[in-house]
C-alpha positions as CSV (number, residue, x, y, z in Angstrom):
1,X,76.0,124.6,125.1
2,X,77.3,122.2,122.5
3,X,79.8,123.6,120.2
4,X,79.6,123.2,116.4
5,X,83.1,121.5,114.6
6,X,85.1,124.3,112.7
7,X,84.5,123.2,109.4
8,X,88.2,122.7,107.3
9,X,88.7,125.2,104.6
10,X,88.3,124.0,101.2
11,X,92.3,124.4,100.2
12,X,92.9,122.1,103.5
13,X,90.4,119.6,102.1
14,X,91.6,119.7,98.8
15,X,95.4,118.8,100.4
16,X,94.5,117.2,102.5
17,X,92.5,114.5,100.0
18,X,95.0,114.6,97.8
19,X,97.9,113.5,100.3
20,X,95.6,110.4,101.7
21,X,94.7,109.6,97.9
22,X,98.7,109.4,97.1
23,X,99.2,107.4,100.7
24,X,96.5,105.0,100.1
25,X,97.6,104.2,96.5
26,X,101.1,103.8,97.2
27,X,102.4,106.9,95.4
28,X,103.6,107.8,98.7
29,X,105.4,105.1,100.6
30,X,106.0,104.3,104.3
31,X,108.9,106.1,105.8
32,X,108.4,108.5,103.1
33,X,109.3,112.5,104.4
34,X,106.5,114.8,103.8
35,X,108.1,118.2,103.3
36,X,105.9,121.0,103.8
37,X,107.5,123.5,101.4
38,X,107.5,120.8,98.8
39,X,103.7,119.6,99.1
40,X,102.8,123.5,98.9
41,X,104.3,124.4,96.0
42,X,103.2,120.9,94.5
43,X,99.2,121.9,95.1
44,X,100.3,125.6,94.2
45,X,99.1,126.7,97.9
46,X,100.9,128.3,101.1
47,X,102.3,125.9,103.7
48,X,99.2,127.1,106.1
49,X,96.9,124.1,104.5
50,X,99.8,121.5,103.9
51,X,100.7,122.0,107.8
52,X,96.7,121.7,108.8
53,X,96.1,118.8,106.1
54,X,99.3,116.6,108.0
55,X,98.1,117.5,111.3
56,X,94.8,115.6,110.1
57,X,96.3,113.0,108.8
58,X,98.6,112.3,111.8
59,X,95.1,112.1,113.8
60,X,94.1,109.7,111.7
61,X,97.4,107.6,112.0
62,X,98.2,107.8,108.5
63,X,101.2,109.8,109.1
64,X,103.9,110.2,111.8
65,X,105.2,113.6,113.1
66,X,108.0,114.2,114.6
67,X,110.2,116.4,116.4
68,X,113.9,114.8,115.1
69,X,112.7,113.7,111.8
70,X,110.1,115.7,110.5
71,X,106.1,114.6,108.9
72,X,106.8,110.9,107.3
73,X,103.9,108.1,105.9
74,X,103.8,105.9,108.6
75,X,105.3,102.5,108.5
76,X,103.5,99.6,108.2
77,X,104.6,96.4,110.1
78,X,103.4,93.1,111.8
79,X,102.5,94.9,114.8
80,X,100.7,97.6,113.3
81,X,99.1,95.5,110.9
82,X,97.6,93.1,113.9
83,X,96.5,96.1,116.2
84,X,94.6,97.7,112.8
85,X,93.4,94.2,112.2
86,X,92.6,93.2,115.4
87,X,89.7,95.6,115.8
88,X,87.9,94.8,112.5
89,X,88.2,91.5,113.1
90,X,86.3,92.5,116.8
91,X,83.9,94.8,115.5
92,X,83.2,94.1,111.5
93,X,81.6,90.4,111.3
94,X,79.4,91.5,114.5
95,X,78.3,94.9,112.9
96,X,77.5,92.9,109.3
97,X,75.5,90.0,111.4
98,X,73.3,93.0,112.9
99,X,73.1,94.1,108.9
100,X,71.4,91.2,108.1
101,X,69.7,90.5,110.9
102,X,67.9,93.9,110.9
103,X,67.1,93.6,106.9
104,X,68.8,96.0,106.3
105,X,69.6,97.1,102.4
106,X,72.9,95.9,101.2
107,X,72.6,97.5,97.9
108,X,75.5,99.6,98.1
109,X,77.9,96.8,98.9
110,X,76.7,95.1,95.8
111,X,77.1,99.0,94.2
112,X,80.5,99.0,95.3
113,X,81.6,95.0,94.3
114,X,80.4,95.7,90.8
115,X,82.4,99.0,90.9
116,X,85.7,96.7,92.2
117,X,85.3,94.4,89.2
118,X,85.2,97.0,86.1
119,X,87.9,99.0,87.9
120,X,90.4,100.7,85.6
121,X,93.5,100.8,87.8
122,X,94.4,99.7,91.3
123,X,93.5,103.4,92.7
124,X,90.2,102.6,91.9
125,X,89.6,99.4,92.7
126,X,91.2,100.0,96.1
127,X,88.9,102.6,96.7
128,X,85.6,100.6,95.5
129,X,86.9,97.6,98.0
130,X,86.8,100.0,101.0
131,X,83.4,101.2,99.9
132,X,82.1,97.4,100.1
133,X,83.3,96.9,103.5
134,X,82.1,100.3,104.9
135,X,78.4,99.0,103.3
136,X,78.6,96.0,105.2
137,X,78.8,97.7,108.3
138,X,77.4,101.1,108.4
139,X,73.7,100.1,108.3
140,X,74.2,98.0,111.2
141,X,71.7,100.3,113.5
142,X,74.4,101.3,115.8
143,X,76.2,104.9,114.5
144,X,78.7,104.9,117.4
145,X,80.2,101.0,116.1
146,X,80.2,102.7,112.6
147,X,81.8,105.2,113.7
148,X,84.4,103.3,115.6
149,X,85.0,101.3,112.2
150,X,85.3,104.3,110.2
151,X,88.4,105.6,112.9
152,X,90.1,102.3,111.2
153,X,89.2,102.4,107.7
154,X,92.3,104.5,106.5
155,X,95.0,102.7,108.3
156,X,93.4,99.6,107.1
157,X,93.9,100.6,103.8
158,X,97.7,101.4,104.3
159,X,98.3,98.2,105.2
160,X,96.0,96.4,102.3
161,X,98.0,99.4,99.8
162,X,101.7,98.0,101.3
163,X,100.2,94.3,101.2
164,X,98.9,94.8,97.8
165,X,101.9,96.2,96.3
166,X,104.4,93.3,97.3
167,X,102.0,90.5,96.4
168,X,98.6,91.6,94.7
169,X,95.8,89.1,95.5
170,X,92.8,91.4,94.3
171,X,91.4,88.1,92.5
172,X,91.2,86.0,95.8
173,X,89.6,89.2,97.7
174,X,87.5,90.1,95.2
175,X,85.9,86.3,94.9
176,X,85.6,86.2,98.8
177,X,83.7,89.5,98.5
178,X,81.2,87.8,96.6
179,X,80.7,85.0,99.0
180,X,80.4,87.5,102.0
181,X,77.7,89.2,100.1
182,X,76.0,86.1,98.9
183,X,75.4,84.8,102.4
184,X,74.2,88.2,103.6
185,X,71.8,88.6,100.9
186,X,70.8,84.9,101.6
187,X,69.6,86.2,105.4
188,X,72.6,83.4,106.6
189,X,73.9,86.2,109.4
190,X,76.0,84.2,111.0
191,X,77.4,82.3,107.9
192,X,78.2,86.1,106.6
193,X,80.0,87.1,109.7
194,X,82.4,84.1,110.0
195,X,83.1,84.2,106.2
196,X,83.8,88.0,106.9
197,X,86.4,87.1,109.6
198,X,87.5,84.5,107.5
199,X,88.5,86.5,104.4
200,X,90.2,89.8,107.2
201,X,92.2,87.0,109.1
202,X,93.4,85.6,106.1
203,X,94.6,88.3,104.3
204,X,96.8,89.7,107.3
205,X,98.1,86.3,107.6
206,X,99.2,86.5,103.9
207,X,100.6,89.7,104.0
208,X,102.0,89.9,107.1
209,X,102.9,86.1,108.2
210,X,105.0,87.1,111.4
211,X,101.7,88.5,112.8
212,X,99.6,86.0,115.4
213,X,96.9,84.5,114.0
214,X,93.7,85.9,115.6
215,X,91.1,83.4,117.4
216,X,88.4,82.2,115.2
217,X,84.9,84.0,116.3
218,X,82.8,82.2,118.5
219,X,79.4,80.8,117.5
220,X,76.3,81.6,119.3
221,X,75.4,79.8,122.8
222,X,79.2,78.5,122.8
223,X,80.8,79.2,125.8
């Protein structure tokens, strides 16, 4: 008999939103402690939800628990930044080829890129880039790859929110967003896919210049 997920309260949704919101914008930094008794009384709740919203978090790989020193935001470094990296770069130009190659509508990545130009604030923008990527590879036809681009998606962001913060680049993204979407809507798959890989090389390259620079993506019928 297949058993049906526990849904999470609402106070442990609530936290536990609210602590990937502040880690994602930067208001809570790498290394960072995250003190139970402190978040509680912060979100006015008892340390029950705090300690089930961290446990979630540390699932996702946003945060780091440990026995010696406690909850912290996890650090962000060359190495984490390549593995995190390293599997978009796998997974996300072939899951946006099979976008376009199945027809499929791309109107919420061209939702989301308007969304990125009028943002207010970083928080916002930030969040409105994530949405464009997710668009470009969710309707690929294949849930489980969506799925496996999804586990990803918030310790990609830690590293863009770390990246962002020493040297903000949201111009050069935001005009390479436009390309990627211009050759998709164009039905140019393959022209989408490396311009794709092209703009997530780059930007870990930029950011984290220590890193190895990943293999360009192989074109069809080369060996």
């Amino acid at each position: 008999m297949t058993s049906v997920p526990t849904p999470i309260p609402s106070r442990t949704q609530y936290v536990l939103e609210e602590i990937k919101r502040r880690i994602l914008t930067g208001r809570l930094t790498p290394g960072q402690a995250l003190v139970e008794t402190e978040l509680a009384a912060q979100f006015g709740v008892s340390k029950t939800p705090v300690r089930e919203a961290l446990k979630t978090l540390a699932g996702t790989g946003l945060v780091v628990m440990s026995q010696y020193k406690g909850v912290t935001v996890r650090m962000v470094d060359a190495d984490m930044a390549r593995e995190v990296y390293d599997v978009r770069l796998l997974l996300e130009p072939e899951a946006l080829k099979r976008v376009v190659k199945r027809g499929a509508s791309l109107d919420d990545a061209r939702d989301a890129l308007g969304r990125a130009d009028g943002a207010g604030d970083a928080a916002e923008r930030s969040l409105a880039n994530r949405e464009f990527h997710r668009a470009l590879y969710v309707p690929c036809g294949n849930p489980l790859l969506g799925r496996m681009l999804d586990e990803v998606r918030d310790q990609a962001a830690l590293v863009s929110a770390v990246a962002w913060a020493a040297n903000p680049s949201w111009e050069r993204e935001a005009a390479e967003h436009r390309e990627i979407l211009r050759l998709a809507l164009a039905g140019d798959a393959d022209g989408a896919a490396r311009a794709l890989h092209a703009h997530i090389a780059s930007f870990v390259q930029r950011a984290f210049p220590e890193a190895p620079e990943p293999e360009a993506p192989r074109q069809e019928g080369q060996e």
